[in-house]
C-alpha positions as a LaTeX table, in Angstrom:
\begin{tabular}{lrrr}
\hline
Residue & $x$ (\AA) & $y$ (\AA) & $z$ (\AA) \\
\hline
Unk1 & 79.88 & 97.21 & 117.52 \\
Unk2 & 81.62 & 97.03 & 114.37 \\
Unk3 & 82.76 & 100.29 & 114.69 \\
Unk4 & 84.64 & 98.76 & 117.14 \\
Unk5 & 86.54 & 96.65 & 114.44 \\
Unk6 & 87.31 & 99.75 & 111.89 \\
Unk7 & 89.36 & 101.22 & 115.13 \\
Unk8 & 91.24 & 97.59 & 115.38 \\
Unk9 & 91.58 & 97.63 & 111.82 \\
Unk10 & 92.94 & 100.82 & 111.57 \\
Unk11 & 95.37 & 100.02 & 114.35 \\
Unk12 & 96.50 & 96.65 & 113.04 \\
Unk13 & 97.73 & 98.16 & 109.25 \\
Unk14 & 94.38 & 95.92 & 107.95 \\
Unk15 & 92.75 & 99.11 & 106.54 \\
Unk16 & 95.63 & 100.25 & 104.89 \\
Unk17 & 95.69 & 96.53 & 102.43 \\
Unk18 & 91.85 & 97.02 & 101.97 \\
Unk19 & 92.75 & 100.32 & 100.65 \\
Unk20 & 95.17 & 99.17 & 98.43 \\
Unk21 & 92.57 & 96.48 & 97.18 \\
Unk22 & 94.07 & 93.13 & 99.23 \\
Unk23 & 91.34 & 91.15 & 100.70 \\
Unk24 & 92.83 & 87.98 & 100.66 \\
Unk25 & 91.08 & 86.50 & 97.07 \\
Unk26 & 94.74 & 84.82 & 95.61 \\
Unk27 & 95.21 & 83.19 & 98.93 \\
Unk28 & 93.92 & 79.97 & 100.59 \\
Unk29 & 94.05 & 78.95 & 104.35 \\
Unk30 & 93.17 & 75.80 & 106.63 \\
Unk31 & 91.95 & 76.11 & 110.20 \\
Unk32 & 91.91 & 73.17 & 112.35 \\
Unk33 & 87.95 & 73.72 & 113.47 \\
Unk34 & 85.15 & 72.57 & 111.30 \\
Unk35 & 82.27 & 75.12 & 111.49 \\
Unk36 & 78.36 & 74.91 & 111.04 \\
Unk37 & 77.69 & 73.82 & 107.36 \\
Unk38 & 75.91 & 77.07 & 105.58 \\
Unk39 & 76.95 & 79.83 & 107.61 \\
Unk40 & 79.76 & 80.86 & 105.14 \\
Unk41 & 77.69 & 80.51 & 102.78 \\
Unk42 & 75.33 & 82.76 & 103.73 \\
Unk43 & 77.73 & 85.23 & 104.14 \\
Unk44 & 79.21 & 85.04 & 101.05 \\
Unk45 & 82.79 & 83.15 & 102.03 \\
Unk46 & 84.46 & 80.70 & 100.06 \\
Unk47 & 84.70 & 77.69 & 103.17 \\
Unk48 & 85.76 & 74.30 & 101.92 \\
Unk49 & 85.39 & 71.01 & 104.16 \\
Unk50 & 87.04 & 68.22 & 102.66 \\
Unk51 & 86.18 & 65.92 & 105.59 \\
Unk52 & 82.88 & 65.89 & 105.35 \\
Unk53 & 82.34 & 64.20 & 108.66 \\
Unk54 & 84.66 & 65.77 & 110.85 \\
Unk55 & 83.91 & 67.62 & 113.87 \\
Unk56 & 85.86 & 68.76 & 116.97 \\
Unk57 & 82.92 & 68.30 & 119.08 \\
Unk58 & 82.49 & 72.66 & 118.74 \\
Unk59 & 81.89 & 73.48 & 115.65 \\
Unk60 & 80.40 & 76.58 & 116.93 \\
Unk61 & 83.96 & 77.22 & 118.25 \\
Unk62 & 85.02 & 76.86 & 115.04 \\
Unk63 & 82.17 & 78.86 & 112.96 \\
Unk64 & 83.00 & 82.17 & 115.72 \\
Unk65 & 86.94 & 81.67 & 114.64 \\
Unk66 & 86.35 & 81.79 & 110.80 \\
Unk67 & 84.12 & 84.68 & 111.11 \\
Unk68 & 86.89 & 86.60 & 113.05 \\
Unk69 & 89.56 & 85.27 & 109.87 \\
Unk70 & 87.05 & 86.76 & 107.31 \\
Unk71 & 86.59 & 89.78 & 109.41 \\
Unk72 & 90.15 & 90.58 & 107.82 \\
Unk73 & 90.55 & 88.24 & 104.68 \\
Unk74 & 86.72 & 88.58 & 103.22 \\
Unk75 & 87.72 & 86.92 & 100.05 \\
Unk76 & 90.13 & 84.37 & 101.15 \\
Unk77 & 88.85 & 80.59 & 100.45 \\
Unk78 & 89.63 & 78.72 & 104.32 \\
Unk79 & 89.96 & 75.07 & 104.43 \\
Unk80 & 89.58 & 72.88 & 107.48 \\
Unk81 & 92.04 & 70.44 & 107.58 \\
Unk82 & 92.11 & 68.27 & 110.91 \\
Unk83 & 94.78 & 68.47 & 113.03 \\
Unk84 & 95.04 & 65.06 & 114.73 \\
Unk85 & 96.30 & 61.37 & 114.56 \\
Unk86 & 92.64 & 59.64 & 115.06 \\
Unk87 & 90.03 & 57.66 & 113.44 \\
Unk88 & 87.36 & 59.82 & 111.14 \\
Unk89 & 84.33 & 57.82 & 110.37 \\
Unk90 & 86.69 & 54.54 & 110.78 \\
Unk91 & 89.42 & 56.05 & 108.06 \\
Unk92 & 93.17 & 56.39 & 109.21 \\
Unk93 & 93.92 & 59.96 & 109.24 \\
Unk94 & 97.14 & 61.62 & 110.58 \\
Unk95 & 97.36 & 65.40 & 109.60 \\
Unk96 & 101.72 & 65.05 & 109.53 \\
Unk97 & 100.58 & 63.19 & 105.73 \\
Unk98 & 96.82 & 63.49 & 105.03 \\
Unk99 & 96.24 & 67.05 & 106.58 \\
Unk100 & 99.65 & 68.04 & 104.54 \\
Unk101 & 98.36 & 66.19 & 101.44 \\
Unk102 & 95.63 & 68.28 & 101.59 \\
Unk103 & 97.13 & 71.85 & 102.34 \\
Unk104 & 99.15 & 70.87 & 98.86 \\
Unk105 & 96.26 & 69.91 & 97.13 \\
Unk106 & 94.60 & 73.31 & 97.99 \\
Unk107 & 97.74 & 74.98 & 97.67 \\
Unk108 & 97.32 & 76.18 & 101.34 \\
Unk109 & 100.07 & 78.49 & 102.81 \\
Unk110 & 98.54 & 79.35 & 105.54 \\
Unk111 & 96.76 & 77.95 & 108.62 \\
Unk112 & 95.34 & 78.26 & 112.57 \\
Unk113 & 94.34 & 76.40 & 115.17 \\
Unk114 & 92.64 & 78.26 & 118.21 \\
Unk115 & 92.22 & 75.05 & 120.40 \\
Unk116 & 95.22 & 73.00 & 122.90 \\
Unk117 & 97.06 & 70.51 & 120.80 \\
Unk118 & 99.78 & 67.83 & 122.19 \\
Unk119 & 101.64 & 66.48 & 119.62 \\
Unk120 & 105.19 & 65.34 & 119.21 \\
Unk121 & 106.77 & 67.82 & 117.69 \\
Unk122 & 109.54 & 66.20 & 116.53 \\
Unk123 & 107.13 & 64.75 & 113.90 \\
Unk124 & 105.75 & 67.71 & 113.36 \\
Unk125 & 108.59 & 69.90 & 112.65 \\
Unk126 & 110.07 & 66.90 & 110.57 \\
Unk127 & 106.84 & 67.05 & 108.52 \\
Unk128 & 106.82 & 70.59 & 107.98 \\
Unk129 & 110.20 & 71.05 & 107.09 \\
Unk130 & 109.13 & 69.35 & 103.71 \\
Unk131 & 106.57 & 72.34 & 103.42 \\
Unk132 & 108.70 & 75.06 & 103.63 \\
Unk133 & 105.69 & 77.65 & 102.14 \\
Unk134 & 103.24 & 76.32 & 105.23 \\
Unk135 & 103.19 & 78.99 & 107.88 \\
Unk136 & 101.15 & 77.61 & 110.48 \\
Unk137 & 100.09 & 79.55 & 114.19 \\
Unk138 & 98.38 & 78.94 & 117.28 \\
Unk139 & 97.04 & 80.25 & 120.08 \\
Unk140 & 99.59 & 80.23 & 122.94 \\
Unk141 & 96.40 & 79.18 & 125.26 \\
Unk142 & 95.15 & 80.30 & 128.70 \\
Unk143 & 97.08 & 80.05 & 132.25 \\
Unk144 & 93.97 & 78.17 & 133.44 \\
Unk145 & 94.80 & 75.88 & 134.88 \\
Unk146 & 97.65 & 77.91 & 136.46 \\
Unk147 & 100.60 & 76.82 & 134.19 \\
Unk148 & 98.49 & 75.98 & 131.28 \\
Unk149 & 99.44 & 76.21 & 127.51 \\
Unk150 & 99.25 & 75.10 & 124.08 \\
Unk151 & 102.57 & 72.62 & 123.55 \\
Unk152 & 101.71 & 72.77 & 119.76 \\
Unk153 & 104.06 & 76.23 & 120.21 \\
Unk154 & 106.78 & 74.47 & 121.50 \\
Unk155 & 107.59 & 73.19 & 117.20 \\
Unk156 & 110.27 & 75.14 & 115.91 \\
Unk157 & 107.43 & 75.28 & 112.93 \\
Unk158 & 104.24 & 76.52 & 114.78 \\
Unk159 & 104.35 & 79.74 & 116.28 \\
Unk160 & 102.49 & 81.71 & 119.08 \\
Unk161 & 100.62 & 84.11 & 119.13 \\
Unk162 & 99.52 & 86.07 & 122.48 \\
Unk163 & 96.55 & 88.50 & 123.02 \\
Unk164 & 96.12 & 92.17 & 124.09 \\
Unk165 & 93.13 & 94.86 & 124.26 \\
Unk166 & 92.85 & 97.95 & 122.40 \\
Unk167 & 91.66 & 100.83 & 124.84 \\
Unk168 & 89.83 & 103.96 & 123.24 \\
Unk169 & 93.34 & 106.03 & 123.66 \\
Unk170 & 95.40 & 103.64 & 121.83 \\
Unk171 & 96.88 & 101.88 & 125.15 \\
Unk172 & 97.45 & 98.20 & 125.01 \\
Unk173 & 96.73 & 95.79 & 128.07 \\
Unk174 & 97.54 & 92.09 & 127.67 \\
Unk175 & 95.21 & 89.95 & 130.10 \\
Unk176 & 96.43 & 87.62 & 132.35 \\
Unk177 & 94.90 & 84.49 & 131.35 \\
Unk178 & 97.74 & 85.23 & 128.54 \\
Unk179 & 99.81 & 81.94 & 129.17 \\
Unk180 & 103.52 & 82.81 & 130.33 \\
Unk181 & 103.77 & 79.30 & 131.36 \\
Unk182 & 106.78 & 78.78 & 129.05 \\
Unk183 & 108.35 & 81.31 & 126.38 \\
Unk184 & 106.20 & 79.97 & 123.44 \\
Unk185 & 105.03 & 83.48 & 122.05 \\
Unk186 & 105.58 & 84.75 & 118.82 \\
Unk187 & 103.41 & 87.58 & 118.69 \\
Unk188 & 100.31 & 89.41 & 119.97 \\
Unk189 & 97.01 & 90.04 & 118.09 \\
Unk190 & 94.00 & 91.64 & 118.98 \\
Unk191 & 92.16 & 90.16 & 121.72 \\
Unk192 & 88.44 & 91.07 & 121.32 \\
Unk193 & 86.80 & 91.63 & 117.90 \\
Unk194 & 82.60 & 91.06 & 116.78 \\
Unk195 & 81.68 & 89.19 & 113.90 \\
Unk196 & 77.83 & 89.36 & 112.92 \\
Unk197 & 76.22 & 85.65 & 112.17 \\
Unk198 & 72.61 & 86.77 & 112.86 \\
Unk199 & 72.33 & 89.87 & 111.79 \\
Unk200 & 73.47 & 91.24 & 115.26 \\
Unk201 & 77.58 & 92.15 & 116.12 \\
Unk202 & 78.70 & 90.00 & 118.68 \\
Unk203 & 82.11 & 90.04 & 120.77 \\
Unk204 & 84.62 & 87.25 & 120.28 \\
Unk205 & 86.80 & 87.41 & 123.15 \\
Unk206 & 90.29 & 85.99 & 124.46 \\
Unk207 & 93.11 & 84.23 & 122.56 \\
Unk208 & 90.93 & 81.94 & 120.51 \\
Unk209 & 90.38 & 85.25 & 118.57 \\
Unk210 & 94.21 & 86.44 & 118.04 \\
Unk211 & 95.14 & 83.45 & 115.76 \\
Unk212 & 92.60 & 83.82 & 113.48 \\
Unk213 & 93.01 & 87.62 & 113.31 \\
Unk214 & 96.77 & 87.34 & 112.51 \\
Unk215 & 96.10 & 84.55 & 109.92 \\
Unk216 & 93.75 & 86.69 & 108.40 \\
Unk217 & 96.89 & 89.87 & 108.60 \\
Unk218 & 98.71 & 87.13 & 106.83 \\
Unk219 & 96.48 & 86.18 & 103.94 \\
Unk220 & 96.50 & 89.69 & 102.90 \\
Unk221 & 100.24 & 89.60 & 103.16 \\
Unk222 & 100.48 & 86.34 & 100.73 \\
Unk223 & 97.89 & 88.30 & 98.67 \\
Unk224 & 100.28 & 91.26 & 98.04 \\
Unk225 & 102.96 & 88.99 & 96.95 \\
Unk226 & 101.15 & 86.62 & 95.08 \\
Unk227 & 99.90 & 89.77 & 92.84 \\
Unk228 & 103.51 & 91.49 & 92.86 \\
Unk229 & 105.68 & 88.43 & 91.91 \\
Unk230 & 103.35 & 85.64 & 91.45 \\
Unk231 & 104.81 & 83.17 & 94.93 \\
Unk232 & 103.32 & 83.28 & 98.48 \\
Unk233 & 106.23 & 84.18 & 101.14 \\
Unk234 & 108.28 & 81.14 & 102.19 \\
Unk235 & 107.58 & 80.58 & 106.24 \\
Unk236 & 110.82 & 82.14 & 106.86 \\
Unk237 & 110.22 & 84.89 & 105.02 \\
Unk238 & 106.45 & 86.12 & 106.66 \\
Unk239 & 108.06 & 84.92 & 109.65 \\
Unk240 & 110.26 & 87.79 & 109.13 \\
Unk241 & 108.26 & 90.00 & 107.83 \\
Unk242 & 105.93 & 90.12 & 110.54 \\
Unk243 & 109.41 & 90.34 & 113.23 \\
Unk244 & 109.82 & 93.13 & 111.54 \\
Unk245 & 106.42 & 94.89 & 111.67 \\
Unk246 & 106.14 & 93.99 & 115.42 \\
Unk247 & 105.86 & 96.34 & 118.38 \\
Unk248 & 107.01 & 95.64 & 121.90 \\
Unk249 & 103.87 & 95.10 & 124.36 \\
Unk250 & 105.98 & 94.75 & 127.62 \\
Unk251 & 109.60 & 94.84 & 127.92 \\
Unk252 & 112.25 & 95.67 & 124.87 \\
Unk253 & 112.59 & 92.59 & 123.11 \\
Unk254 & 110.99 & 89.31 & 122.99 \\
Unk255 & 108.95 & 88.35 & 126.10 \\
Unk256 & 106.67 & 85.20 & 126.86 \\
Unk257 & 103.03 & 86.48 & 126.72 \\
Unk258 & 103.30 & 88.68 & 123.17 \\
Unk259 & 106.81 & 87.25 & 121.64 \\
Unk260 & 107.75 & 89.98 & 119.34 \\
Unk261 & 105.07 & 91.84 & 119.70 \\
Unk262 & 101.66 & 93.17 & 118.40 \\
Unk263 & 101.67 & 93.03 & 114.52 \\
Unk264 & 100.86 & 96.30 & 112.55 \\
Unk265 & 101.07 & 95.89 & 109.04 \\
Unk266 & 102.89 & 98.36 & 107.03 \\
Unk267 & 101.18 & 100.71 & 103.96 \\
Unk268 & 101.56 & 98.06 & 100.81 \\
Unk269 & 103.21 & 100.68 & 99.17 \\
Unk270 & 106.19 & 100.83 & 101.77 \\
Unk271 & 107.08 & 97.31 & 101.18 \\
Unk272 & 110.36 & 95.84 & 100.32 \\
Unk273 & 109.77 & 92.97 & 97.89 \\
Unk274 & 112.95 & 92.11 & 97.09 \\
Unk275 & 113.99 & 91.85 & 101.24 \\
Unk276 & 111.63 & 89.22 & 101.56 \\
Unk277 & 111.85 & 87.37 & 97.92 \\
Unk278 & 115.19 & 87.83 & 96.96 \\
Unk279 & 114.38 & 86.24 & 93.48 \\
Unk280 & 112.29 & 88.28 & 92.55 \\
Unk281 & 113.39 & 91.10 & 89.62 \\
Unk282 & 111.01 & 93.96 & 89.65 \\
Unk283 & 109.94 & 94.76 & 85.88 \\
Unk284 & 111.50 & 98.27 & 85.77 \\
Unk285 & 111.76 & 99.28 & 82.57 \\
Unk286 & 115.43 & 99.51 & 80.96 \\
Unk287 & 116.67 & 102.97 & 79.59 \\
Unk288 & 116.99 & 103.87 & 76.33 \\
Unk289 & 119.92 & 105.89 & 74.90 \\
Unk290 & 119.07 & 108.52 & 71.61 \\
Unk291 & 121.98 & 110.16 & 69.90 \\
Unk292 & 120.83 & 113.82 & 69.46 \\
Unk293 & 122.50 & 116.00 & 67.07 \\
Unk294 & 121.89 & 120.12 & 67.83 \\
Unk295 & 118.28 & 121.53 & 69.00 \\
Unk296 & 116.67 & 124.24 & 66.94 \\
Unk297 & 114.51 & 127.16 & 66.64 \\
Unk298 & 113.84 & 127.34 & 63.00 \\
Unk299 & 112.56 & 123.46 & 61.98 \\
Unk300 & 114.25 & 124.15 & 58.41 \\
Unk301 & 117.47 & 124.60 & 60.11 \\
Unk302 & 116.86 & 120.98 & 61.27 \\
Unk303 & 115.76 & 120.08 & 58.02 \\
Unk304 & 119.01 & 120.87 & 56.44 \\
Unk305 & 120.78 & 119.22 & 59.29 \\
Unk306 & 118.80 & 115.89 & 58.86 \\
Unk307 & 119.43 & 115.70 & 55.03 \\
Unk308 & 123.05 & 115.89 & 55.26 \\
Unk309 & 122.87 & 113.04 & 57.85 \\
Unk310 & 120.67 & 110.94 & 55.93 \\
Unk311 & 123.58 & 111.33 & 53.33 \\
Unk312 & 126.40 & 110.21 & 55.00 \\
Unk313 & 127.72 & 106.86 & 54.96 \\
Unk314 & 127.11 & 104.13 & 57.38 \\
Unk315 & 129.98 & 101.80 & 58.26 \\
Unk316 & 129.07 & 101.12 & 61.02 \\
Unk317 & 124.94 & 100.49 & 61.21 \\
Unk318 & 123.94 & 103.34 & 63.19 \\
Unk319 & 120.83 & 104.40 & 60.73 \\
Unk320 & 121.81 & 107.62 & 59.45 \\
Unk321 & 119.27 & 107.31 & 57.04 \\
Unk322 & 116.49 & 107.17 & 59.43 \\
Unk323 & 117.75 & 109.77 & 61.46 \\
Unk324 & 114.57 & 112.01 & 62.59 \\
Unk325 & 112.91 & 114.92 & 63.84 \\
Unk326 & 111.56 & 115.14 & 67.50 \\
Unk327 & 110.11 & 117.89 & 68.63 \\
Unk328 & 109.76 & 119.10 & 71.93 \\
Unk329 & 107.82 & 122.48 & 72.72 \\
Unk330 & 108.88 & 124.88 & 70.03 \\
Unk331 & 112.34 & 122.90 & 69.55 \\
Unk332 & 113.22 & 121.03 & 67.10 \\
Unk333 & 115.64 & 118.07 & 67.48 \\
Unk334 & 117.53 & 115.76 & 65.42 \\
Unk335 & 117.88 & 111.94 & 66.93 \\
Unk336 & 119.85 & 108.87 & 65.22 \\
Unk337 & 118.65 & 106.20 & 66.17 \\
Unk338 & 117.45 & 104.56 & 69.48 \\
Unk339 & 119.94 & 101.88 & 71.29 \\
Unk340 & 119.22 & 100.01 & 74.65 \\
Unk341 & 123.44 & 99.48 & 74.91 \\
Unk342 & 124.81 & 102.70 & 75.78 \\
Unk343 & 128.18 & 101.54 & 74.08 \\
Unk344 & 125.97 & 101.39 & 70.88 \\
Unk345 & 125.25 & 104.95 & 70.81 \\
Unk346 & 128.71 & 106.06 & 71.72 \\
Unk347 & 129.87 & 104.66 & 68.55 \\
Unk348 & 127.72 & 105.86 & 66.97 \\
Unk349 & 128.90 & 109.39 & 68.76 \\
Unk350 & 132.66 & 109.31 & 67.90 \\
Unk351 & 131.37 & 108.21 & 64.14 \\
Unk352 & 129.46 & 111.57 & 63.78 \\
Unk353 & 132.53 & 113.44 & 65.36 \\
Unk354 & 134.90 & 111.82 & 63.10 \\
Unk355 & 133.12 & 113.30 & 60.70 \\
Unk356 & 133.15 & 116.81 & 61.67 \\
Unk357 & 129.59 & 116.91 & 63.59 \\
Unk358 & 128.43 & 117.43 & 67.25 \\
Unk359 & 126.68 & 114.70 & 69.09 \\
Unk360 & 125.91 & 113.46 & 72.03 \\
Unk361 & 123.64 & 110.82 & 74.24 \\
Unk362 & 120.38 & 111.28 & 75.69 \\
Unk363 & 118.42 & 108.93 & 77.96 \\
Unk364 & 115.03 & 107.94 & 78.87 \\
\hline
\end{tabular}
């Protein structure tokens, strides 16, 4: 039912950055999962395995969770960069430098991981502090077995993210395999989307799906700013950009099973870039100021005018003798000279009174 999905997506804000022509192509993103070599591929998706050999022991896990990323970033290049401290094919591999050394090869900024993960996080949040552009989130995991969650949320780094169903009237319901065990939620994505492998729509279902769904919200976010200012948001900054397009699921305020709240991103043109890269100097252009001198009917009558300036002379640089003729409708008027200081053109201003004509500043 992907029908289905164009009602999440035009819930979630997605629709609105498709609109606006963000589908993710400036941005790159890791997942922890491999997936089934070819099925990308075949679909058209840029997928990138730099581990040849690695597996999680599901790769059809992994394949269903990069189908539900695409579902919202179809042009976005994903990466799978192991996260784990193990042995691949006999090689030393620990994802705090390798996996790291590989997001910055790739220039990832982005990444998920829909399975449990204990590490010690802090390693992890030691690590990532060096890689302050990585913005990296996880399922918070299931409350089976009661008490149950993923401890990779409990890094100041790696954030949560809950699940919650979309009803037909707009109502949302957050299941209770949500984990509450411990307050590790960020936010709350949608719960239950299809992705189509074979040729027929099938459900993905729980909070495996959320993460990748919210990565994907993301990747469309970095692709905004990467094409406004030319930088990906810092993890701070989407951090707070998507506290700020949250919407309380449960109680006011943060709670344990959605954080935040459910994500809906805003219309692209609403955004404030400069909130969330304070560097960043939009390219408006400057105004100009003209010194205009009398507006006429009769274009002879601004003839006459113009030859008399043309005459006079200049002390003080302010191109008399180019002074010209701009007309606008049926009037004629006479400019000197076009300055980008406004100073510039006032001196020129008390120069032409001075000597006994009227003038004043225009700007555009």
């Amino acid at each position: 039912m992907l029908n289905e999905n164009k009602r999440i997506s035009d819930f979630t804000g997605v629709a609105k950055f498709h609109e606006a022509g963000y589908f993710g192509s400036r941005v790159f993103a890791a997942t922890g999962e491999a997936q089934y070599i070819g099925k990308a591929e075949a679909h058209g998706y840029k997928y990138i395995r730099p581990i040849t050999w690695y597996s999680t022991g599901d790769d059809w896990h992994g394949t269903e969770t990069a189908f539900i990323f695409w579902e919202v970033a179809p042009q976005a290049t994903l990466v799978t960069i192991p996260d784990a401290k193990c042995k691949i094919n006999g090689i030393d591999y620990d994802f705090n430098i390798d996996g790291l050394a590989l997001a910055d090869k790739y220039g990832i900024t982005l990444m998920y991981l829909s399975m449990l993960n204990n590490t010690d996080c802090s390693i992890r949040d030691t690590a990532l502090d060096k890689h302050p552009n990585f913005f990296y989130i996880t399922g918070t995991g299931n409350n089976e077995p009661v008490g149950s969650f993923n401890q990779l949320t409990l890094c100041k780094n790696i954030y949560g993210v809950g699940a919650y169903y979309l009803a037909d009237d707009g109502t949302i319901t957050i299941p209770d395999y949500d984990s509450d065990a411990v307050d590790n939620a960020d936010f709350a994505a949608p719960a239950r989307v299809y992705y189509d492998i074979f040729g027929t729509p099938s459900p993905f279902d729980g909070v495996s799906c959320s993460d990748p769904y919210l990565v994907g919200m993301c990747a469309l976010v970095q692709d905004f700013f990467i094409d406004k200012t030319g930088k990906p948001l810092t993890r701070e900054m989407m951090y707070q950009f998507l506290k700020d397009n949250s919407f309380d699921c449960c109680t006011v305020g943060k709670d344990t099973k959605t954080g935040w709240g459910y994500v809906v991103l805003p219309d692209p043109t609403t955004i404030d870039i400069v909130k969330y890269q304070p560097s960043y100097q939009p390219n408006v252009p400057k105004p100009t100021y003209t010194v205009q001198m009398g507006a006429f009917s009769q274009y002879q009558n601004c003839v006459s005018l113009k030859i008399k300036i043309n005459a006079l002379p200049d002390t003080i640089g302010a191109g008399y003798s180019k002074a010209f003729i701009k007309q606008v409708d049926n009037v004629f008027k006479l400019q000197v000279g076009i300055f980008s200081i406004k100073a510039n053109a006032q001196k020129v201003v008390d120069d032409l009174k001075a000597k006994g004509y009227s003038a004043f500043i225009t700007t555009r």
